[in-house]
N, C-alpha and C positions, 0 to 999 in steps of 0.2 A: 106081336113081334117087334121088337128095338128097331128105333132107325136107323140105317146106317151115318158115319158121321161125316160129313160133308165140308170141305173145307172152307172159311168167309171168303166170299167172292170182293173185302174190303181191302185196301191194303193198311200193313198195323195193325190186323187181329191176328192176335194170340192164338192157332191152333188149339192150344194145352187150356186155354181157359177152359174152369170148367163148366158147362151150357148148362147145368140144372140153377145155378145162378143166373143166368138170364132168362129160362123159360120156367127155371120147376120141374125141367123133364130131362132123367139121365138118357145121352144118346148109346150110351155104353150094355153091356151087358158082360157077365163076366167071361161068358165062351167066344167075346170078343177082343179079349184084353190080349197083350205081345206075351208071347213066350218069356219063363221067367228060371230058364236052367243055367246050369254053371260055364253054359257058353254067350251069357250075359253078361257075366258080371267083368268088368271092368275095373282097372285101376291105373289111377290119372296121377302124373308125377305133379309138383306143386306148380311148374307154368301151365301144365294142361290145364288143369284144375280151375284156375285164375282167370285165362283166357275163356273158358267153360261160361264160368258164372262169375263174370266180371262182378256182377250187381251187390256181392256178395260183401264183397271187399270194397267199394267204392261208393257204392249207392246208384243210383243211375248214371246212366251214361251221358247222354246229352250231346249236345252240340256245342256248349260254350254260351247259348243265349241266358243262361237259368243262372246265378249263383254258387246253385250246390250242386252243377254239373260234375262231370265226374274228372275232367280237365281239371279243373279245379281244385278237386282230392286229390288229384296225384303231388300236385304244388304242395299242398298243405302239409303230405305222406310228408315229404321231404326236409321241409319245413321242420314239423314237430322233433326230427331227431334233433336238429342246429339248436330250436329253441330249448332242448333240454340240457344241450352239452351247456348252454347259458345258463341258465338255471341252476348247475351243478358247480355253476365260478369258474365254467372256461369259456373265456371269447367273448368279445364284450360288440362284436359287428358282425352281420351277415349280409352278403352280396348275392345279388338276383337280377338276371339280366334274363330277356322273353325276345327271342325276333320271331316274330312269325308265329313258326309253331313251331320251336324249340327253347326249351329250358336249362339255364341254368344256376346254378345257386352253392355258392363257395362260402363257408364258416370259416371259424378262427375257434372252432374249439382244440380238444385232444386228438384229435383223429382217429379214424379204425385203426385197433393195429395191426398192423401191417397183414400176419399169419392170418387173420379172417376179415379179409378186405372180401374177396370175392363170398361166403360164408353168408357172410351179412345182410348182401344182395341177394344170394342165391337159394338161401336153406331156410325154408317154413321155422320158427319157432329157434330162429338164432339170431342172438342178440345180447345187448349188456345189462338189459335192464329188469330181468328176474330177480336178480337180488337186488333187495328194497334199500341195502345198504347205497349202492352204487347210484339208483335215482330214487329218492326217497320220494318226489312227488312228480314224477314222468306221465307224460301222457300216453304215451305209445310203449303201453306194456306186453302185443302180443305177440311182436317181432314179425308182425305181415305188412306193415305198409309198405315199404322200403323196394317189398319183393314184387308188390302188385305191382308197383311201378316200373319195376324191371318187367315183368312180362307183359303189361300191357304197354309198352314201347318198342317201336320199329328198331330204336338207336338208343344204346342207354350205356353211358360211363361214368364207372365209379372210381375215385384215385383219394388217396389219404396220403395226408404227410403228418411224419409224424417223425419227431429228435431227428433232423438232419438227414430223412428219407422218406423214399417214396414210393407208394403201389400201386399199379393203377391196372383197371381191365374194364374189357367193353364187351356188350352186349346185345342181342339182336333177338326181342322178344323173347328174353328169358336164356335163349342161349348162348353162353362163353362164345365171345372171336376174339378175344383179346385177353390173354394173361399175359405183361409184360412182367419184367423180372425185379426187382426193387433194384430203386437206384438210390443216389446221391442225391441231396436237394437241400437247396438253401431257401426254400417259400419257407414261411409261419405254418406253426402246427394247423393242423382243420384238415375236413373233405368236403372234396368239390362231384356233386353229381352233376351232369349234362342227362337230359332226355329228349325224345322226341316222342309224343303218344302216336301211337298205331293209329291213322288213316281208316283202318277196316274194323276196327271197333267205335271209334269215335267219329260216325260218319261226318263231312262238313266242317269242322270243329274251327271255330278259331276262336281264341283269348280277346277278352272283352277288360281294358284296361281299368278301368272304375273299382270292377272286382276284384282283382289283383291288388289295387292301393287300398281296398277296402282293409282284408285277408292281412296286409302287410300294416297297417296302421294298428289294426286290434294287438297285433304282436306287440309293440312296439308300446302301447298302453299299457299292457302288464310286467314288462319287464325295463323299468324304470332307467338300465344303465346299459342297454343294449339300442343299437344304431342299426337300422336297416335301409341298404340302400338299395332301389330299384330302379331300371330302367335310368341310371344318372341319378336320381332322386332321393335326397336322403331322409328319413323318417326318426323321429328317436321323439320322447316323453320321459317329461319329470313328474308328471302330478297324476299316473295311471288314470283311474277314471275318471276324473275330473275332468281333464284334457277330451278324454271319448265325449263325454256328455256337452260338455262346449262346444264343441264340432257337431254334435246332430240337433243341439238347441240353441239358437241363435239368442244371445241378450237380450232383445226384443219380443222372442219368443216367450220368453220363459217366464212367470207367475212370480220368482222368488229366486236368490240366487242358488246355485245348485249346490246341496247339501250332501257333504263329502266325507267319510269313514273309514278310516283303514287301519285294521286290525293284523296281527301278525298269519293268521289264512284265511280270513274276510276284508273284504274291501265295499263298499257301496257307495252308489253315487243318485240319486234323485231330485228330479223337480212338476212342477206341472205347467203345463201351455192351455192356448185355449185348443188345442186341435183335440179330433174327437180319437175314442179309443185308449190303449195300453201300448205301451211300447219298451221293450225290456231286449235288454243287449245283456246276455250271462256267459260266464266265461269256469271254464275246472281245470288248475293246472296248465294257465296258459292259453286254452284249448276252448275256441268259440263255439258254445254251446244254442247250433242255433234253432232246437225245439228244445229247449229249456231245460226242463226236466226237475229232480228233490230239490235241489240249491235254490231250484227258479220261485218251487210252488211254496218251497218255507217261507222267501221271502215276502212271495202276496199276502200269504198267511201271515207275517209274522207284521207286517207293516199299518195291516187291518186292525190287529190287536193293539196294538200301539197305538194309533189315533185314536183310537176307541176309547180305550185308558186315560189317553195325555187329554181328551177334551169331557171325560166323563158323561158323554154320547152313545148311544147306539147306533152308528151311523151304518146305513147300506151299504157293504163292500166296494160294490160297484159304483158309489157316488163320491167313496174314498181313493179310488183308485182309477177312476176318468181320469181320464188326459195324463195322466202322468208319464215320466220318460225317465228310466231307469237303470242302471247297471249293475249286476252283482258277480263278483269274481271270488271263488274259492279257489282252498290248494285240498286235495284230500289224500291218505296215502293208498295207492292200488286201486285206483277208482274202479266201477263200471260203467259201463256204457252198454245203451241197448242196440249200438251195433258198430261196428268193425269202423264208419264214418264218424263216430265219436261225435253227434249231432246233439245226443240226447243222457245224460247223467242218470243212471242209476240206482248207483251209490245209496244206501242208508244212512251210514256211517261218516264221520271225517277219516276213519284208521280202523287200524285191528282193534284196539284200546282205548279207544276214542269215543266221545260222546255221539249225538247221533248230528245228523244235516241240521235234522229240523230244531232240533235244541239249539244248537251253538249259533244256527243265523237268528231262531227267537232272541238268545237272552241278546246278542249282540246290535241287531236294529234297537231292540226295546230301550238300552241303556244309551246309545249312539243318539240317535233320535228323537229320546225323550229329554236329553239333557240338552239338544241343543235348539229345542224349541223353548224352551226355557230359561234359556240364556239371548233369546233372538227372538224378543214376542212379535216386530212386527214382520218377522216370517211367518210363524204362528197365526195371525191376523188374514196374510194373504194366503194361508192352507184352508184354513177356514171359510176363508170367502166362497173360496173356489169348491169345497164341498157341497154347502150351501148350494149356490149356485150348480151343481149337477144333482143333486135333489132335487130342486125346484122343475127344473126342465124334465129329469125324468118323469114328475107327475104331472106336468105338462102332457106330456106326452102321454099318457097310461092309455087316457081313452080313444086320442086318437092313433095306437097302433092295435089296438084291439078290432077297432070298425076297418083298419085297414088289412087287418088278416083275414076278418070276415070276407071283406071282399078283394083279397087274393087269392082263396082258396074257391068264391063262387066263381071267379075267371076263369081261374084255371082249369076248370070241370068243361069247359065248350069255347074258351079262345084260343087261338093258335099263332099265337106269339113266342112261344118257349115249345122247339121240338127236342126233347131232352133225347140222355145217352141212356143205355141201359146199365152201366158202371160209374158210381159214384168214387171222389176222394175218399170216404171213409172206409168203402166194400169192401177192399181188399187190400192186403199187404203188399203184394209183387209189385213190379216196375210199374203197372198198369197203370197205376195210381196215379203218377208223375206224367201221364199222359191225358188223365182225364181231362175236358175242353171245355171250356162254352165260347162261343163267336158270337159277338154282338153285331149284326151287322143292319145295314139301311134301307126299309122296304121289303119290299115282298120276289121283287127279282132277286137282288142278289140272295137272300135266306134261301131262296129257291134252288140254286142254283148250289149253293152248299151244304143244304138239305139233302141234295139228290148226289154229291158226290162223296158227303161226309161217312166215316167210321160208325155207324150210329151204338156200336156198344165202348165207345168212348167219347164222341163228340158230340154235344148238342149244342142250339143254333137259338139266338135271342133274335126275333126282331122289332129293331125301333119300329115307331111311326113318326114319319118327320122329326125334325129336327129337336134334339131334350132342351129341358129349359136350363139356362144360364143359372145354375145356383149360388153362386158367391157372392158371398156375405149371407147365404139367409139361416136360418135354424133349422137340424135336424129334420124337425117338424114338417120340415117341404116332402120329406122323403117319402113319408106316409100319405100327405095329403095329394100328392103328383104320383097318378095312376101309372105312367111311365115309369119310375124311379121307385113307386112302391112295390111293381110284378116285379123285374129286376131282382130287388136286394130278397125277394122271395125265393128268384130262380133261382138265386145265389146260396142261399138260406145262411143268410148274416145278419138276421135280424134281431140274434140274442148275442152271439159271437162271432169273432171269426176262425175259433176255433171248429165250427161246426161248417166251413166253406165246402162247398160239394164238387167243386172243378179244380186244380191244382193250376191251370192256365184261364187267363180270361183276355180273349182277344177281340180287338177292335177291327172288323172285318169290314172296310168302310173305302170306299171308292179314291182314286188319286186325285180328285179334283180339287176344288175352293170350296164345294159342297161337304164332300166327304170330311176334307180335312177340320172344318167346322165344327162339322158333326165330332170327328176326333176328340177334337180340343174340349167340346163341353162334358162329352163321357168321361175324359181325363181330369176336368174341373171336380164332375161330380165324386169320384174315386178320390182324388185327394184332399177334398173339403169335407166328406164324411167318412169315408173308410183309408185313410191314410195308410192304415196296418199291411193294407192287401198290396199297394205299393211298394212300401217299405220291404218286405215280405218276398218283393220280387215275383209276383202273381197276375201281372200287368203285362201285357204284350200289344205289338201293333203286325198285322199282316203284311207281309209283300207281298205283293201278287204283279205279275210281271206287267209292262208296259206294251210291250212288242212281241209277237210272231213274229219271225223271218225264218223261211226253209224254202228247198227248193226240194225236187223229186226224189231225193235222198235222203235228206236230212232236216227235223226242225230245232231252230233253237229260240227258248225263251228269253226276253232280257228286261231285265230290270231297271234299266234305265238308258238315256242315251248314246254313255258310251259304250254299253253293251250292244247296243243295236250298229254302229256304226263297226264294233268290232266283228258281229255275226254276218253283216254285209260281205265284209273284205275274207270274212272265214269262207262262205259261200260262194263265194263270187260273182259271175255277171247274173243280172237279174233275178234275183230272191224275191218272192212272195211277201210283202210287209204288212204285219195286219197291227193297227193299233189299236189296244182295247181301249176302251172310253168308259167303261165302269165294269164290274164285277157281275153284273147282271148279263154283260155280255159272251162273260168266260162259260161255254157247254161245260155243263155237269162232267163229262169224261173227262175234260182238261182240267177244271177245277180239280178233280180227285188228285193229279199229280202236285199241285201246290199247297195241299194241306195235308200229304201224305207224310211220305218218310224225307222225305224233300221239303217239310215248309219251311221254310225262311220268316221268323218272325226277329223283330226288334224289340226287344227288354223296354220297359219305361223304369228307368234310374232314378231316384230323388239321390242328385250330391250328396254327401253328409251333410256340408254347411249349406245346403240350402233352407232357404227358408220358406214354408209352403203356402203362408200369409202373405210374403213379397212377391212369392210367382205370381201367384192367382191373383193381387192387384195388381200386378203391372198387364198380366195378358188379360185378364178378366174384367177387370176394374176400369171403371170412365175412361175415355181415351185421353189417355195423358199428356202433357208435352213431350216426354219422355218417351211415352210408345208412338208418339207422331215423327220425333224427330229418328226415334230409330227406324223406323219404315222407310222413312226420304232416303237417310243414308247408304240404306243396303237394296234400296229399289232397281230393280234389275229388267229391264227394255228387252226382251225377244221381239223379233218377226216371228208372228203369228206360222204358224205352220200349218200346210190345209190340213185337214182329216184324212189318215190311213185306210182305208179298209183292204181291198184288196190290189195292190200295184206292185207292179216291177221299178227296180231302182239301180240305176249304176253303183258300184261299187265305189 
């Protein structure tokens, strides 16, 4: 007899997953399954729908810690119309202002007109840009962005001006409260949308500025005569990718100067550093392609061929394409995408009539590239070096990552340092994905402790043994021979790519102390001196875990830091309970489960663009400098010791 199905006692399991995926055993049987008659079926107007299955439309949700949260996509939704009215020769600025958690963002193109102002916002599959005449190479061809942003917004205004008038209406998750009447108006043609995303989809959320100048700089790289101004800040570019690849490889970084191509719907821009990995920024139509996709893989393709030819070598892909740091921007007509967030290209094709992706980026690197090594032999000279040179190291290495998987894989049969999830990055397609975990944390108490409180069919738990070693400056080589750092990039399983990563989050679950924070800094050393990508990539997090209990018989509140606790004092009033945790070993499994739940609070690890990942890591890693001596003195900061919390009353 089938069992019956029982719901996770975890919080953040999926009901609907399906359990023969994590056991092999369906809990289902079919004279179990919901009735399936004509008083089922259901039909959802297009905000139900949206609000339904947000994921659909946006990608994951999020909180605003990630990148390609879904805060995010809505900016972007918005975004892509202004950049195409650019694109098409109107409006040469766009204006973007964020307080808080509201957005807004005013063009200078042609405006809605007027007659489907409200249309545009409100109606699935209306829009301008069906005829290929009107956006010949548009990003947002399905006419849903515009709309998800309107239903998934508490507060949402759209207004066009347009010849000397103006429309404007608002909205309140998808529904009309506002149809004003067209007026008079003496603003510049354009529309202006105002949002606010919905609270109750987007739990927690707030806008993490980094990413926003990110998002807003890549614009502004591709559209050479367009001005964007953010938050006061104004952004604009004359030398498209050139300018991008400046900014994420510092002069000093870089092998050679960066070699620059721009063709009438190709553009590329490349160099090589000594950092380890691939690193490729692709763009379609304006539109940050940021899992790659034809455009991405022709160019690996086509770049390989090329060296290969230009040095009449057979050289290893992978020793051609170490370290390098890259950009490739197409225009295509009617692209695809493999999904509604436009992350990932497609496309076959450049058009209807068109040759195909992967032709036109071959002949175009091979000619670009090959001519201009040949006109620049000692670039030529230091490409070659640096091949060489990832050759040599890779057979360096051959043997000893072979003895080192031997003995990752006999570890891993009886050590208990990795308690993995039952759902991997690659398993599955649904949101789940974007949740999958690993917590690296210190010791056997705290792993203990969020062992027993974790998800375990999304989350699993690494633990250190004391403190990793300090790797900066040494070669790969460490990675394999340091039994720490070799289980690791195993649990990780990035020891061939990173495209093969098994956790979508990797967090550093590591106590508030001088210990902990140590401990932080060398796992952060380790990730950006050998896996940089996973950084870069936005894959890197730090836990918060609260500092302070305070409740009283009513109520508790966690705080995060001091003046949270002095504010939960005064919220409580006389005599609150104050317990201060002193490491993570000391948070009970049941409390821990609320701060890794639907509730955790993790911090992003950001690389700047212009930073430089050589000059962090010797300035914090590197001999103690005058430089880091003299900045310690200056920001050195005197407390009165404060006793130990555990359990006391405290005035208000």
């Amino acid at each position: 007899m089938a069992q019956k199905y029982n719901p996770s006692p975890y919080s953040g399991v999926k009901n609907s997953y399906i359990s023969s995926h994590l056991h092999g055993v369906s809990l289902f049987t079919m004279s179990e399954t919901v009735k399936y008659t004509e008083d089922e079926i259901r039909s959802l107007d297009w905000k139900e729908h949206i609000r339904l299955r947000p994921g659909m439309y946006i990608g994951k949700l999020g909180d605003g810690t990630a990148g390609d949260d879904g805060i995010y996509v809505l900016v972007k939704e918005i975004l892509d119309n202004s950049i195409d009215e650019h694109v098409m020769g109107h409006g040469k600025r766009i204006d973007i202002r964020i307080d808080d958690k509201k957005v807004y963002i005013r063009d200078f193109g042609r405006g809605i007109p007027l007659g489907k102002v409200i249309d545009c916002v409100s109606k699935i599959n209306t829009g301008g840009k069906y005829d290929s005449k009107a956006f010949q190479k548009s990003v947002g061809l399905n006419g849903v962005g515009t709309k998800a942003v309107n239903a998934l917004s508490t507060h949402f205004v759209v207004q066009s001006f347009r010849d000397g008038k103006s429309k404007r209406a608002e909205f309140h998750r998808g529904e009309l409260t506002v149809d004003a009447p067209a007026s008079d108006s003496s603003e510049p043609n354009g529309t202006y949308i105002e949002f606010e995303p919905d609270p109750s989809i987007f739990k927690n959320y707030r806008f993490i500025s980094d990413y926003l100048r990110e998002q807003v700089k890549n614009y502004t790289y591709l559209n050479s005569a367009l001005t964007i101004k953010y938050n006061g800040e104004s952004f604009a570019s004359r030398r498209g990718l050139l300018d991008l690849l400046e900014t994420k490889v510092t002069a000093e970084d870089a092998l050679y100067p960066v070699i620059h191509a721009k063709g009438e719907d190709i553009e590329i821009a490349f160099t090589h550093t000594q950092a380890y990995g691939e690193e490729y920024y692709s763009f379609v139509n304006g539109q940050y392609t940021t899992q790659g996709g034809t455009h991405l893989q022709a160019f690996r393709e086509a770049f390989v061929k090329t060296i290969r030819e230009h040095f009449k070598k057979d050289f290893d892909a992978t020793d051609i394409r170490g370290s390098i740091s890259a950009a490739i921007s197409i225009r295509v007509m009617e692209p695809v995408f493999e999904s509604q967030t436009k992350t990932k290209l497609g496309s076959a094709d450049m058009g209807p009539e068109g040759p195909s992706i992967k032709v036109a980026v071959m002949e175009f690197v091979k000619k670009q590239v090959d001519d201009y090594l040949y006109q620049n032999q000692p670039v030529a000279d230091a490409l070659l070096k640096k091949i060489l040179q990832n050759e040599r190291e890779r057979k360096d290495m051959a043997g000893v990552q072979k003895l080192a998987k031997e003995r990752a894989k006999r570890a891993n049969l009886h050590n208990k340092k990795l308690r993995d999830c039952r759902v991997h990055l690659a398993d599955v397609k649904n949101d789940d994905r974007f949740d999958t975990t690993l917590f690296i944390t210190e010791g056997d108490s705290a792993s203990g402790s969020i062992t027993k409180s974790r998800n375990p069919n999304l989350q699993a738990v690494f633990s250190l043994r004391g403190k990793p070693l300090n790797c900066y400056g040494l070669k790969k080589k460490v990675v394999y021979e340091n039994e720490e750092f070799n289980l690791l990039q195993h649990a990780l399983n990035i020891e061939e790519s990173m495209d093969d990563l098994r956790y979508n989050r990797i967090v550093l679950a590591t106590d508030a102390d001088v210990d902990g924070m140590h401990i932080r800094l060398l796992m952060m050393t380790f990730f950006l001196q050998f896996f940089p990508d996973l950084v870069r990539n936005g894959h890197l997090f730090i836990l918060q875990t609260p500092l302070f209990r305070v409740r009283n018989k009513k109520e508790t509140i966690y705080c995060y830091s001091e003046q949270e606790r002095r504010d939960a004092i005064v919220k409580l009033g006389s005599k609150p309970e104050i317990t201060r945790f002193k490491g993570l070993g000391e948070i009970s499994p049941e409390e821990f489960a609320r701060f890794i739940g639907e509730d955790i609070r993790l911090e992003p690890v950001i690389l700047k663009e212009d930073a430089s990942i050589e000059k962090i890591l010797s300035y914090y890693m590197g001999k103690n400098t005058p430089d880091r001596q003299e900045f310690i003195i200056e920001n050195l900061v005197v407390e009165k010791d404060e006793p130990e919390i555990v359990s006391l009353s405290a005035e208000a």
